[in-house]
C-alpha positions in Angstrom: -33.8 -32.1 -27.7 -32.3 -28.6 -28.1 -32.6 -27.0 -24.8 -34.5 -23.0 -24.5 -33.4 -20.1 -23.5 -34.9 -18.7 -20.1 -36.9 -15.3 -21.3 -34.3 -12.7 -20.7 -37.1 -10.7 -17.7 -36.4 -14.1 -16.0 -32.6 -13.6 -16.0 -33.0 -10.3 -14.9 -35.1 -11.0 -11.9 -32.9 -13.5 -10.8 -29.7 -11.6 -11.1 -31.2 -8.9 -8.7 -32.7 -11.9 -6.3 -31.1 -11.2 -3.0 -30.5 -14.3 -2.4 -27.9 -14.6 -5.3 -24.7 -13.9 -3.4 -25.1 -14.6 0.2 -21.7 -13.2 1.1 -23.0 -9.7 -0.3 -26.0 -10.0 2.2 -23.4 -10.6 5.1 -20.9 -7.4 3.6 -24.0 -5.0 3.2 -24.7 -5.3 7.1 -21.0 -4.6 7.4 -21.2 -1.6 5.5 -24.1 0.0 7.5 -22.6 -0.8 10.4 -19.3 1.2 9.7 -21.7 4.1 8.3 -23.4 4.5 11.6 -20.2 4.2 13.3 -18.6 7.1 10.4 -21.4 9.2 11.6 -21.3 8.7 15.4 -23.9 6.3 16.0 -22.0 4.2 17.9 -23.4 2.3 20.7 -25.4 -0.1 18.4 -26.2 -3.9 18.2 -27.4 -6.0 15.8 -31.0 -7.3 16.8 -31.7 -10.6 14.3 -35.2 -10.5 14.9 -35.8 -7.0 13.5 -33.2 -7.7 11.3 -31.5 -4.4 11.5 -29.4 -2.7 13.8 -30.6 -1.0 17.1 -29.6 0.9 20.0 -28.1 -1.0 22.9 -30.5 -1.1 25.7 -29.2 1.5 28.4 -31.3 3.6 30.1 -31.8 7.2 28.9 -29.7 9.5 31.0 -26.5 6.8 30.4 -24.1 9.2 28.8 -22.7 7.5 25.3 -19.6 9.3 24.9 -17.7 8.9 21.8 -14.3 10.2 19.8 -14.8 9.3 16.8 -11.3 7.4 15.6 -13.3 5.9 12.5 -14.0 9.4 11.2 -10.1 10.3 12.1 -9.0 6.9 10.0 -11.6 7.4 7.1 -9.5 11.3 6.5 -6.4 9.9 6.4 -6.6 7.0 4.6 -8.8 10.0 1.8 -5.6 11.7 2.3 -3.0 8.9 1.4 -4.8 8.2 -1.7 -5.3 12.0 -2.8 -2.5 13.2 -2.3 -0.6 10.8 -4.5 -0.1 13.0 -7.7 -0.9 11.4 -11.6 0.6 12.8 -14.3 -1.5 11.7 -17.9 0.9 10.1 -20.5 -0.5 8.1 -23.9 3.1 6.2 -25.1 2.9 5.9 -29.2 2.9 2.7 -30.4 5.8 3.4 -32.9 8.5 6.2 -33.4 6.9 7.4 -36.2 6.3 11.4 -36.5 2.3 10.7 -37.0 2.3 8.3 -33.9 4.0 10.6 -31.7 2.0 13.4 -32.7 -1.7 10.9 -32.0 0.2 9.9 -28.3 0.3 13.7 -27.8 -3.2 14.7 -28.7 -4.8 11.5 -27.1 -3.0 12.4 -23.6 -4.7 16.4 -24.3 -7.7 14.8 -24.7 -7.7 12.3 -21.7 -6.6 15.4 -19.8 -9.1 17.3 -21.1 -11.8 14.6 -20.2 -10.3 14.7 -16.3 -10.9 18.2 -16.0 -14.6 18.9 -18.0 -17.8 19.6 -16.3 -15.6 21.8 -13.6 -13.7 18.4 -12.9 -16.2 16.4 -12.2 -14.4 13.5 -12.4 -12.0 14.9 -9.4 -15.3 14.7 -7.0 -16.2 11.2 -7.8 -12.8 10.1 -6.9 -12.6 12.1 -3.8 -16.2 9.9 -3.3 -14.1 6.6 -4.2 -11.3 7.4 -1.9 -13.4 8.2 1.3 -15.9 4.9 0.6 -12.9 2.6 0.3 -11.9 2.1 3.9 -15.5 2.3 4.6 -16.9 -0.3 2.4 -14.1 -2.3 1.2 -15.1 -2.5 -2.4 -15.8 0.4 -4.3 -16.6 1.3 -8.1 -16.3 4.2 -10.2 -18.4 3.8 -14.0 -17.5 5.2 -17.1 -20.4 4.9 -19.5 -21.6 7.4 -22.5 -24.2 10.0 -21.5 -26.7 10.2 -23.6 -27.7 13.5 -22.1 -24.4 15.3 -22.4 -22.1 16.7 -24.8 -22.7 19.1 -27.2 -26.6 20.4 -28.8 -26.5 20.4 -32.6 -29.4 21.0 -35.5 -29.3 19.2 -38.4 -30.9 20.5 -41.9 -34.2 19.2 -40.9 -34.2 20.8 -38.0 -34.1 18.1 -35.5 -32.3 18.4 -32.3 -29.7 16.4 -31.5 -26.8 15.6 -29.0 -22.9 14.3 -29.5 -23.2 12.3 -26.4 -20.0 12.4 -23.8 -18.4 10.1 -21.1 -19.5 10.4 -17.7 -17.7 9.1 -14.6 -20.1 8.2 -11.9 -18.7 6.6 -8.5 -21.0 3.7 -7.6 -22.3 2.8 -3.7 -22.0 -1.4 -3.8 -25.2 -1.2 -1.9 -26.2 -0.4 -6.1 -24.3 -3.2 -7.9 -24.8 -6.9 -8.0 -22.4 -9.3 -9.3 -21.7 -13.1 -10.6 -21.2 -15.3 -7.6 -18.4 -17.0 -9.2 -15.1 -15.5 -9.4 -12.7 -13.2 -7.2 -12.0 -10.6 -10.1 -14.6 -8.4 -12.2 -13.2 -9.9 -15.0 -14.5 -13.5 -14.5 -17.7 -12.6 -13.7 -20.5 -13.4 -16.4 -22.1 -10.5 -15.8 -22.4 -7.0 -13.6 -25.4 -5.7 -12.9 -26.7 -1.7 -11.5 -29.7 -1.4 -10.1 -30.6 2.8 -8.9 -33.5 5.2 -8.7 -34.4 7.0 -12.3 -37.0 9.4 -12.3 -40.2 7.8 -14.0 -40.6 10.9 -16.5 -36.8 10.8 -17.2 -37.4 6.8 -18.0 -40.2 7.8 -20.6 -38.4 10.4 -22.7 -35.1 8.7 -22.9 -37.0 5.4 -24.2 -40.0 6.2 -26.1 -42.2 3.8 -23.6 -45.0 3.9 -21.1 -43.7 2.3 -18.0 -47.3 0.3 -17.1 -45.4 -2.3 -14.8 -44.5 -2.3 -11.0 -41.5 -0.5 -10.4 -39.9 -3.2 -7.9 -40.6 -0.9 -4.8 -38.0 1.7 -4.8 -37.9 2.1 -1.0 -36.1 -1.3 -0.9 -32.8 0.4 -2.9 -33.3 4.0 -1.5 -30.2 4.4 0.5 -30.8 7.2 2.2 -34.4 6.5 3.6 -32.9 3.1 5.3 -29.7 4.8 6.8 -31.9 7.6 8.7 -34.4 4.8 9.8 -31.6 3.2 11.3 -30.5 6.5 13.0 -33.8 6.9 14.7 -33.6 3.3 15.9 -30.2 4.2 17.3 -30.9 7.5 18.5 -34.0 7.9 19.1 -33.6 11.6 20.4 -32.0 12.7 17.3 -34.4 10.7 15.1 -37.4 11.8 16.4 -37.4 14.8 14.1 -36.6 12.6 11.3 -39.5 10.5 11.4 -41.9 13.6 11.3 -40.1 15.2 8.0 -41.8 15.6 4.9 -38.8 14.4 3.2 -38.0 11.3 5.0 -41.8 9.9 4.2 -41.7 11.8 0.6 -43.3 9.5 -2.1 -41.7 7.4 -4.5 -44.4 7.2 -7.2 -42.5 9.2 -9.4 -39.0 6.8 -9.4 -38.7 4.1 -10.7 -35.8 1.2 -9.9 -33.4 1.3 -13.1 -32.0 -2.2 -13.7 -29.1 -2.6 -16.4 -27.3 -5.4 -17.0 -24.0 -6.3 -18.8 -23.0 -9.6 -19.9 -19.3 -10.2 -21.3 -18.8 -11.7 -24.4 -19.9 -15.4 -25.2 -19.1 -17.3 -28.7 -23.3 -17.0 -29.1 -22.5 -13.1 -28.4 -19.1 -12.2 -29.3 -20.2 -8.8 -28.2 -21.7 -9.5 -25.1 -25.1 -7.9 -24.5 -26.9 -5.0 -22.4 -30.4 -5.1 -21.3 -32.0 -2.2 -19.4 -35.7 -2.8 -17.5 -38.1 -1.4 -15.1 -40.4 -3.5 -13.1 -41.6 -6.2 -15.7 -40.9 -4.2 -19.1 -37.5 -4.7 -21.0 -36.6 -1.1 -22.0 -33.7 -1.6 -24.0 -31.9 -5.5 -25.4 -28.9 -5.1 -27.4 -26.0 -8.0 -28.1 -23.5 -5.0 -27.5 -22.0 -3.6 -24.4 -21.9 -0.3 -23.3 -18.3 0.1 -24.2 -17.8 -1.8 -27.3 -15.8 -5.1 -27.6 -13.3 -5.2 -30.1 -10.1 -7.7 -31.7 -11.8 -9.8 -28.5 -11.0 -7.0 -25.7 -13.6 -6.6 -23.7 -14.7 -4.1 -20.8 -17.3 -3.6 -17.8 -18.4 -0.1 -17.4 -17.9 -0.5 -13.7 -14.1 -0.5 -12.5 -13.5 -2.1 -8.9 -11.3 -0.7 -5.9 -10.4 -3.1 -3.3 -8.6 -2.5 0.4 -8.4 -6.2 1.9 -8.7 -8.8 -1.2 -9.7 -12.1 0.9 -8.4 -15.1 -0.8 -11.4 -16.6 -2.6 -14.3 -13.8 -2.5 -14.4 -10.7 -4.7 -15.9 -8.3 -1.9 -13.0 -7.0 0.4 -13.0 -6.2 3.7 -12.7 -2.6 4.6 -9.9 -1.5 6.9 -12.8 0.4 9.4 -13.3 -3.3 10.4 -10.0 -3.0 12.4 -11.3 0.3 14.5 -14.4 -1.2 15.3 -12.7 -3.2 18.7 -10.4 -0.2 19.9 -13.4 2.3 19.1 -16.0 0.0 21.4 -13.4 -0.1 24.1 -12.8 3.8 23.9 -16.4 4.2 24.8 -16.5 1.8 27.0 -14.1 3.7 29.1 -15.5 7.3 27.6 -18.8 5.6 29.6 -17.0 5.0 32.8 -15.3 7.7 33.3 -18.2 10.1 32.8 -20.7 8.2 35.0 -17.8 8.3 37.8 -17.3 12.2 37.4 -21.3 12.8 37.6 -21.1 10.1 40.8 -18.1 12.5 42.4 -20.6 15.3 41.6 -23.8 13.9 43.0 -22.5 12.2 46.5 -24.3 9.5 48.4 -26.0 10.6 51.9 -27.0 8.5 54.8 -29.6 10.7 56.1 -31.2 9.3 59.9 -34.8 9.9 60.6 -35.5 13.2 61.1 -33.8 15.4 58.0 -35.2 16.9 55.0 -33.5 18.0 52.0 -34.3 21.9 50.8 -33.7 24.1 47.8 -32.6 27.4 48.9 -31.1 31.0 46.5 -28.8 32.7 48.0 -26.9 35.4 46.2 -28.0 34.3 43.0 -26.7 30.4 43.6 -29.2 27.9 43.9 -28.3 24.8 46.0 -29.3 22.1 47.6 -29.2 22.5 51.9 -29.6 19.4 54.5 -32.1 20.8 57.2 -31.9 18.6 60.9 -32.9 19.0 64.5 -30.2 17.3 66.2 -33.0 16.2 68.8 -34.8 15.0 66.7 -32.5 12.8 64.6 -31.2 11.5 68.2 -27.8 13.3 67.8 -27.0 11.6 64.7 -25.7 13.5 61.5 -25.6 13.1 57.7 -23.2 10.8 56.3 -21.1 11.8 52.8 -20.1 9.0 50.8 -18.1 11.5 47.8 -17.3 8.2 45.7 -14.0 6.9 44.8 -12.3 8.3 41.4 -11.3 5.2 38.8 -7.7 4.4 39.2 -5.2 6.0 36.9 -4.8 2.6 34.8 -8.0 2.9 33.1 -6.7 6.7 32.0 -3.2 5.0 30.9 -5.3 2.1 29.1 -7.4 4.6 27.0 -4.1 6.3 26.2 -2.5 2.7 25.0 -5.9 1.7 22.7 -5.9 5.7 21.2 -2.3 5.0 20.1 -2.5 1.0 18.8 -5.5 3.1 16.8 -3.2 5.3 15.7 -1.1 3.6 14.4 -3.2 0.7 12.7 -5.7 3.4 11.6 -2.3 4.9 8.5 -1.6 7.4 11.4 -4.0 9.8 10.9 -2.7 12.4 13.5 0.5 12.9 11.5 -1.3 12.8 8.2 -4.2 15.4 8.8 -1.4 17.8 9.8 0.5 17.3 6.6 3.3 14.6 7.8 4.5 12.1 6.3 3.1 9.2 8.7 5.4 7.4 10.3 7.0 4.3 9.8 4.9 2.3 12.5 
């Protein structure tokens, strides 16, 4: 009996399941956790029964110091990578005058490509470079743009456009991928799920989108990351939760799902299918950049810091500055609760005293008041506190430079050095 296919919506739905890859699910809480730390929302913990990250339970008027080393590392490592300089060159593929004169033309118009749109491409990999040590894996697309390019009329008057390549970089938190394999390459099939805006959706395919749109809150990036900033700060999020713009509605988007499957001897030219919701917008057995003489390519490129043996998403190198940056604060904590404490003395007071706010030339302080009689000839007693011993200033020092140092030496970096050969 000649076994069915499973309807291609099926597929779909499965491939964006997030149950799928359960090492993604484990990488996506590392990512948010190295974004709130990026952003200096630092003293968290991960609470499983809300299933999210929340402040640490201190009281309110616990100072939570912080200097940000992970903002420090994230600039450096942008720096390494950008400041590495690319020159374009297409080699002929003979030494034939016509050959040559195709290398030279194909490397104008690579060039050319680099630069257009006020070099957009530039930006998204300035956005590729700082997301690496954050994330770990990162992806930049190249894809054809049906919106780009150049206008043009035809004789009958109809509008219509050349099309151009765009170069897009991808958050992971957007792509899903084949559990099997540790290289793009051997996976079946890559898969992009973002926001499109529902009128944008209609144009471009001719359709009425009738069907659920998957709930777009789920994928909106930036409404979970300022939820989880008012968890964490609940001072600085308090504004946040009141905004028109944090609870905007999301009627009008739409969760854009494409997915690209490499070539199989059924399809020797793989296959691309585009849907919203429950509705297949677009089924072709072609990929976005065409397969040809059995060469074949995924629109999305991967970037990787730590390859682990085994398991296509990487570890970012922020992971490392997690343990120094916890203990800074630590300290950061200490140190400022004991300089309030030297500040704010303890006082024995006997029976008999009262404490009194007083102005005097334009100072306001606090006075002890006491009949001696009447506390039976005893006075106050001043406890100043004791100051932390000099070895918790020289630790700090020690963690700071072990940071330093495992962190691509950002100090010497960010001033224009060449970092140094620790």
């Amino acid at each position: 009996m000649a076994k069915t296919e499973k309807p291609i919506l099926d597929v779909i739905n499965d491939i964006f399941n997030d149950d799928l890859d359960p090492s993604r699910k484990i990488m996506e809480r590392v990512w948010y956790r190295n974004i709130l730390y990026f952003i200096n929302e630092q003293h968290i913990q991960w609470h499983i029964s809300k299933n999210t990250f929340r402040r640490k339970y201190t009281a309110l008027e616990e100072p939570t110091p912080t200097a940000n080393i992970i903002r420090d590392h994230v600039r450096s490592m942008k720096a390494l990578v950008l400041n590495k300089k690319y020159s374009i060159r297409v080699w002929p593929n003979s030494g034939d005058l016509e050959d040559i004169e195709a290398a030279k033309l194909s490397t104008d118009v690579v060039t050319d490509m680099d630069t257009a749109d006020d070099e957009a491409f530039q930006e998204e990999k300035e956005k590729v470079a700082a997301w690496i040590p954050i994330f770990g894996t990162c992806f930049l697309r190249a894809f054809p743009e049906k919106d780009g390019g150049d206008w043009a009329i035809t004789g009958s008057g109809e509008l219509l456009t050349t099309g151009d390549v765009a170069c897009q970089a991808m958050l992971p938190f957007s792509v899903v991928v084949d559990a099997f394999g540790d290289r793009l390459k051997n996976k079946r099939f890559t898969g992009i799920k973002t926001l499109k805006p529902k009128e944008w959706t209609e144009d471009t395919f001719k359709v009425k989108i009738t069907s659920g749109d998957g709930n777009p809150d789920i994928i909106d990036y930036q409404k979970r990351l300022m939820r989880m900033v008012s968890d964490v700060s609940p001072w600085k999020g308090s504004g946040l939760l009141m905004s028109n713009t944090f609870d905007m509605a999301t009627e009008d988007l739409v969760v854009f799902r494409e997915v690209e499957f490499r070539p199989t001897a059924k399809r020797p030219e793989g296959r691309y299918v585009v849907s919203v919701g429950n509705q297949i917008l677009h089924d072709k057995n072609k990929m976005p950049i065409p397969a040809e003489n059995g060469k074949w390519y995924y629109t999305l490129t991967d970037f990787h810091y730590y390859n682990v043996p085994g398991r296509f998403w990487s570890d970012p190198s922020v992971n490392d500055q997690i343990s120094p940056q916890n203990s800074i604060n630590s300290i950061l904590k200490s140190l400022e609760m004991n300089r309030n404490g030297l500040g704010r003395p303890i006082v024995f007071m006997p029976t008999g005293m009262k404490i009194v706010r007083k102005n005097e030339g334009g100072q306001s302080m606090i006075v002890i008041e006491y009949d001696s009689m009447m506390s039976g000839g005893q006075k106050p007693e001043i406890n100043r506190g004791t100051a932390l011993p000099s070895q918790v200033l020289e630790e700090l020092q020690l963690i700071k430079s072990a940071a330093q140092d495992s962190g691509g030496d950002p100090k010497n970096v960010m001033r224009g050095q060449n970092p140094s050969s620790q």
